[in-house]
N, C-alpha and C positions, 0 to 999 in steps of 0.2 A: 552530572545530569544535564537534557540539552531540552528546551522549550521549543517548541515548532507552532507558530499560532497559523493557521488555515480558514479563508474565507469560501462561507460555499450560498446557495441561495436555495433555501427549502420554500415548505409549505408552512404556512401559518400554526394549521392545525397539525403538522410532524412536529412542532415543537419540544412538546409533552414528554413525547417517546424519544428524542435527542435528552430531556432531561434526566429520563429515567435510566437509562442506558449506564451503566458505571464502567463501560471501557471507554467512555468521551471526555472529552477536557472541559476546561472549563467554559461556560457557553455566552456568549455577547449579543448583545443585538449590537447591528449596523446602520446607524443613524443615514441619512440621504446627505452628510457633507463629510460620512468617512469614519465620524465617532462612534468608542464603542460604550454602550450602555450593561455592565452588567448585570446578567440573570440573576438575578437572589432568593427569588420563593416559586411558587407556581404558577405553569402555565395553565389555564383554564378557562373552558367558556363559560360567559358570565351568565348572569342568570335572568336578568334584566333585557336582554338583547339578543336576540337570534343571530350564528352565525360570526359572535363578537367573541374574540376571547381576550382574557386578563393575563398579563406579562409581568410581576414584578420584577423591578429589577432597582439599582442601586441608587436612582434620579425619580424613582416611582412607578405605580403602575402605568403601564403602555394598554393603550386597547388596538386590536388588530384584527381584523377581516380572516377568517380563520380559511379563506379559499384563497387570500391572497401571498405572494413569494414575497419571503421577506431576508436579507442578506445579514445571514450570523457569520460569528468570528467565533473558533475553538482553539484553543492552546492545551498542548497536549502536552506533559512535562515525562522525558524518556530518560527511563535511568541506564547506568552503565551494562545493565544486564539484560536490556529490551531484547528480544529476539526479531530479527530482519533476515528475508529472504532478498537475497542480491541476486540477479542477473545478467548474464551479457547477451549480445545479440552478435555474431561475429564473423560475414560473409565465409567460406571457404569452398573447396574444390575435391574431387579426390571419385575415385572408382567405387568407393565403399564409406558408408558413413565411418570404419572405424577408420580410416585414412585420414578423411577428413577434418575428425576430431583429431588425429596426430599430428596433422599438418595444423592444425591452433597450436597443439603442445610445443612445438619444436620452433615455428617460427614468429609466433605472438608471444607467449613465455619464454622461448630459449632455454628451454627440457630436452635434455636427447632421453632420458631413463625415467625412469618412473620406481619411485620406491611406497612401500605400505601407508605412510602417512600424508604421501599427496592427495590433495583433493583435483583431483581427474577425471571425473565424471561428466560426461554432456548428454545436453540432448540434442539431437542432431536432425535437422528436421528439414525432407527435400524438398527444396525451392520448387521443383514443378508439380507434385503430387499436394504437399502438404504433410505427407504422413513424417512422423515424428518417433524415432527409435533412441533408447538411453543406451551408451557410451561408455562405459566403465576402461578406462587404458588399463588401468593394473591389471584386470580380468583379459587384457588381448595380450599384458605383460609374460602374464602367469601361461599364457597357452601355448606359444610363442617359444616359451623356455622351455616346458617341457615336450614341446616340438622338436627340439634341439637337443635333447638328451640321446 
């Protein structure tokens, strides 16, 4: 398992909804010299104070300007099975998007072939249009050969 702890800067009154959220880590406040103060009960406005809310956390309650930005700390603990979407980004050239993508194949990986259990797939997407076409090589593989039959 791998912990990733991430500082971001909300809204006072988002806090609530950061706590209630069960795909979030664990949540901190960020003191003004960098320390973190853990979340431990509710965030809510008080009732005594317009505008104020109540912040338990592990040093006591916090009271806070529920329109003002306040910088929390999440740690998010990933286990060996998380799912992640990886991406490249990977200038090229070529007459034909599927060229293109072959010309990454062959001289970025060092692929002349392509067999069924490569992952070969791009998205290939023209620099001057913008428009964006998916790339399957084993599918220009497969067409290619029976071209050649």
């Amino acid at each position: 398992m791998n912990t990733e702890s991430t500082r971001s800067r909300v809204l006072v009154s988002d806090i609530p909804k950061i706590l209630e959220d069960p795909a979030r880590g664990v949540i901190s406040l960020v003191g003004d010299q960098g320390g973190l103060s853990l979340i431990t009960g509710p965030a809510q406005g008080t009732g005594f104070m317009a505008g104020l809310m109540s912040i338990e956390t592990e040093h006591g309650v916090v009271y806070l300007d529920a329109d003002a930005v306040q910088q929390i700390s999440e740690e998010v603990t990933y286990t060996e099975d998380h799912p992640w979407e990886v991406s490249w980004q990977i200038d090229s050239t070529g007459s034909s998007p599927e060229e293109a993508a072959a010309k990454i194949w062959r001289d970025i990986f060092g692929r002349t072939a392509v067999t069924p259990d490569d992952a070969c797939v791009f998205t290939v997407r023209d620099a001057a249009t913008g428009e964006s076409v998916r790339v399957d090589l084993s599918e220009t593989a497969d067409s290619e050969q029976d071209s050649d039959q």
